[in-house]
C-alpha positions in Angstrom: 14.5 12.3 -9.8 15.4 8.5 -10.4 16.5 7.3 -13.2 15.9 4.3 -15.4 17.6 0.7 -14.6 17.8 -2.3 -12.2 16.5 -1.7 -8.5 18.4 -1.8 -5.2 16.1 -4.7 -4.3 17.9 -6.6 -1.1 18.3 -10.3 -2.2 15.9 -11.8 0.9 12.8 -9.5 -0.5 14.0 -10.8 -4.6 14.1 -14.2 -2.9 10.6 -14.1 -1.6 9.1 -12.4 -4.6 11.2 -14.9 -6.9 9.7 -17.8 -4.9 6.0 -16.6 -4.7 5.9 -16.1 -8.4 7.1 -19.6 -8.6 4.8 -21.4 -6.2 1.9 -19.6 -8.1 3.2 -20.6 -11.6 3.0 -24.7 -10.1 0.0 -24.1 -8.5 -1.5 -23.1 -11.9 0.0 -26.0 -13.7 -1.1 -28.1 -10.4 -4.9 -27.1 -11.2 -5.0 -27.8 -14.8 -4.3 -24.3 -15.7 -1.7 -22.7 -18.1 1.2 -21.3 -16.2 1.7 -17.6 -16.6 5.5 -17.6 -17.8 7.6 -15.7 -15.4 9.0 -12.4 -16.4 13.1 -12.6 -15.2 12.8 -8.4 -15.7 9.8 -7.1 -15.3 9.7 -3.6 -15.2 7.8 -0.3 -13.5 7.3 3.2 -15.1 9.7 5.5 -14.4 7.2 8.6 -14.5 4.8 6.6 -12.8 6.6 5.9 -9.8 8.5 9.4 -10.0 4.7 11.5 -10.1 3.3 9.1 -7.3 6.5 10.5 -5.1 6.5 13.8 -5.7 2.7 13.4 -5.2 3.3 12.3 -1.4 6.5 14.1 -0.6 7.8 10.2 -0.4 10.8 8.0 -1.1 9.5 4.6 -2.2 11.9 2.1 -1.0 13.2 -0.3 -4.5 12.6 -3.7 -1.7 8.7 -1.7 -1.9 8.5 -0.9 -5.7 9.8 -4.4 -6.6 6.5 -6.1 -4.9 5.0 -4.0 -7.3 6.8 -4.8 -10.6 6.3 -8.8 -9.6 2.5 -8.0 -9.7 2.1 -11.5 -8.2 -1.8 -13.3 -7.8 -1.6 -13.1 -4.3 -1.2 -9.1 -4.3 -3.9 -8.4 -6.6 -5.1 -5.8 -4.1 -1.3 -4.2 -4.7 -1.3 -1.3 -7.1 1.0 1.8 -7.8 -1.6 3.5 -9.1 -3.6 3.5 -5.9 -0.9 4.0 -3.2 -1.7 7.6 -3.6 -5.3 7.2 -2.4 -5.5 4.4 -0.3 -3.0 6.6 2.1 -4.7 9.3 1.9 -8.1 7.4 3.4 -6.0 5.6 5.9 -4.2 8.7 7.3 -8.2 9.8 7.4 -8.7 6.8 9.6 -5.8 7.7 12.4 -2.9 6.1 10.1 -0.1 8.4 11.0 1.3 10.9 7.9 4.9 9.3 8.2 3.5 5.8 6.7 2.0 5.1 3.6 0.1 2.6 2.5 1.5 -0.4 -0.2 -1.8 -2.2 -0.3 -4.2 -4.8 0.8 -4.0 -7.8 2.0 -6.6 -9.7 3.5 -8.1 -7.6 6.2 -5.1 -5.0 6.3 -3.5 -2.4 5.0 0.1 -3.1 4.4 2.0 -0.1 4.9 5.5 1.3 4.9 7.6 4.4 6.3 7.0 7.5 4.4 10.8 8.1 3.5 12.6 4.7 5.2 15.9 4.9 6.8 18.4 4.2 4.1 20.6 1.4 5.0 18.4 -0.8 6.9 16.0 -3.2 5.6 12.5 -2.2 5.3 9.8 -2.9 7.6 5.8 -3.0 7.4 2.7 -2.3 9.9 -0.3 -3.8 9.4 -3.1 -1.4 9.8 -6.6 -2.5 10.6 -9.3 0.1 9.1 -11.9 -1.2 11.8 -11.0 -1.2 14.6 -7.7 1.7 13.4 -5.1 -0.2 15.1 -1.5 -0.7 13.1 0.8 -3.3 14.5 4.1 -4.2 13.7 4.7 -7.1 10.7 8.4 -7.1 10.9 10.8 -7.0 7.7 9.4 -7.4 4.3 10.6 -9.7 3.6 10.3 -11.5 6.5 6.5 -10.8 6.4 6.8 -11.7 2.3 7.7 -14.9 4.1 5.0 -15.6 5.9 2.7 -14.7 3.1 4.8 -17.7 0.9 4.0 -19.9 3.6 0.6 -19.0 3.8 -0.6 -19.7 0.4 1.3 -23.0 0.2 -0.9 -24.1 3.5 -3.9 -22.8 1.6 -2.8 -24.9 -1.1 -2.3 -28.1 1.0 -5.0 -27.9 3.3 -7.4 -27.8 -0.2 -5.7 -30.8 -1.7 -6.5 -32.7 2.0 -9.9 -31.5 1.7 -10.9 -33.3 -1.7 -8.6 -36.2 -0.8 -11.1 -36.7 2.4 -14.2 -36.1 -0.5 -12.7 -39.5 -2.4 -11.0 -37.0 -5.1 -8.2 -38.4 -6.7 -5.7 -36.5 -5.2 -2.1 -37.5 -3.9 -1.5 -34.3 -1.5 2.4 -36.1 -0.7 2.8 -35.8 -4.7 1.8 -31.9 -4.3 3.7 -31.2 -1.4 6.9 -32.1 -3.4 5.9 -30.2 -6.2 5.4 -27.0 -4.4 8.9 -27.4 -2.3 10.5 -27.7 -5.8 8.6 -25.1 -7.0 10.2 -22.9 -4.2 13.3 -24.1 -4.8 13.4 -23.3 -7.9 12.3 -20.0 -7.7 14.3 -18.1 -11.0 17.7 -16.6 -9.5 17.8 -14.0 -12.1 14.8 -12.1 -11.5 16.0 -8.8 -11.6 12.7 -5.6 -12.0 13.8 -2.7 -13.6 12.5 1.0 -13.8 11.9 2.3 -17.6 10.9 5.1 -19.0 7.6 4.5 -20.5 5.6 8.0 -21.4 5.8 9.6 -24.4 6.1 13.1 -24.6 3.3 14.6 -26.8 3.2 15.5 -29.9 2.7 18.9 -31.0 1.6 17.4 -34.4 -1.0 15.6 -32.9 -4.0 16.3 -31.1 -3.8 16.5 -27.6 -7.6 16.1 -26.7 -8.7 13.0 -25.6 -5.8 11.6 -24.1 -6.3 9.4 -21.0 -4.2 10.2 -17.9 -3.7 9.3 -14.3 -3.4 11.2 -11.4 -2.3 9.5 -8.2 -5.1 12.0 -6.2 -8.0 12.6 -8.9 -7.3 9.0 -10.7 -8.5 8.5 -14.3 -9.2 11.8 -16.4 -9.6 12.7 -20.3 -7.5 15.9 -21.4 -10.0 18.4 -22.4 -7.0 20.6 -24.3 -3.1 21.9 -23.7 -3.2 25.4 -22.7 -1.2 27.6 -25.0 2.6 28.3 -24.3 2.4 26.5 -21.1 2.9 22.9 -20.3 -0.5 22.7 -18.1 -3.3 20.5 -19.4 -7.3 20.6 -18.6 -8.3 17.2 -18.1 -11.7 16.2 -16.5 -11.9 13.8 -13.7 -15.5 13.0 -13.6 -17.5 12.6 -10.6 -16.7 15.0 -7.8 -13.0 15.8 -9.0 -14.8 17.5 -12.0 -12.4 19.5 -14.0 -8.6 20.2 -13.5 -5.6 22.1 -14.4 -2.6 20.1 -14.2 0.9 20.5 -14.7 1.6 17.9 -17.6 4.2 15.9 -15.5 1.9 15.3 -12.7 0.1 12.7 -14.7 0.7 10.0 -16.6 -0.9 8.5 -19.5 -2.5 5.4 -19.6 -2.6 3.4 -22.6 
């Protein structure tokens, strides 16, 4: 079981992450739009990520949980809550049962070793779902990297574009402001694990509760069964009904 505090996150993969959230924040400001502020320790559930490893028998490597906790614009296709299932389809689709998969990102599935080799930096494979290929995409944060570099050509290429359509835009000028932006990625971004569910309340009612199930996804708790610490909750759909143990899920807010 882990326990609450600061991640082992290696300080190339904080670098990257640091730097993404960085280049986003000036891109925003660069656009007219109001900077999201960014969060030096931003934090994951505890139970969450606890219940999504027993779930797959895994060990989530921090450098992994940590592109999680940034929850960056670029990886809005990146979500704890639905590691559990998109693995499940890919192994479905020839991805082999020792990898699991992190998320999306644009047309593959990012993916990581089942229970990585403590000591050495993680690595990803890039899995294609159509053609149900998976090739190698180096370290993390190599590949977080490449990603960085990615966007901030995005970027640039778009400010050439209007510049070509007579905008008024001085693509030098945004060049500079995204290298500083980089550079001046926060140091002190540290994510954090914390204990966030609250054990219920025999006081209270217990039916009509929200929980999630890394499997079944989002259920309503039906009732507790008596002297026992499983819960009916239905799933909807073609999960239907289920009885849970109550730590297997975790409840949403």
């Amino acid at each position: 079981m882990r326990e609450p505090g600061p991640l082992e996150v290696a300080p190339e993969v904080r670098a990257a992450l640091a730097r993404l959230l960085a280049l986003e924040g000036r891109v925003a400001t660069l656009e007219g739009r109001e900077a999201k502020p960014i969060d030096p320790r931003p934090t994951l559930s505890l139970e969450a990520v606890d219940t999504l490893e027993d779930f797959l028998r895994a060990r989530i490597a921090d450098d992994a949980l940590a592109l999680f906790a940034a929850r960056a614009a670029t990886f809005d296709q990146f979500s704890l809550a639905h590691v559990g299932s998109r693995s499940e389809r890919a192994w479905d689709m020839g991805l082999g049962k020792g990898r699991i998969v992190l998320g999306v990102h644009g047309k593959h599935l990012v993916c990581i070793a089942r229970r990585p080799d403590p000591g050495f930096a993680l690595r990803v494979t890039l899995f294609d779902p159509e053609d149900r290929t998976e090739s190698d995409g180096g370290s993390l944060a190599s590949w977080l990297e490449r990603v960085v570099d990615g966007v901030m050509g995005e970027i640039l290429s778009a400010g050439a574009s209007d510049d070509d359509d007579g905008a008024d835009v001085d693509v030098t000028a945004v060049d500079l402001d995204l290298d500083l932006a980089l550079d001046e990625g926060p140091r002190d971004w540290q994510p954090h694990l914390e204990r966030t569910l609250v054990l219920p309340d025999k006081t209270r009612e217990t039916s009509g509760r929200r929980v999630h199930h890394p499997r079944f996804g989002i259920g309503v708790v039906l009732r507790s069964l008596p002297e026992s610490d499983k819960l009916e909750i239905d799933f909807g759909g073609e999960h239907g009904v289920k009885v849970l143990v109550s730590k297997y899920v975790q409840e949403v807010e």
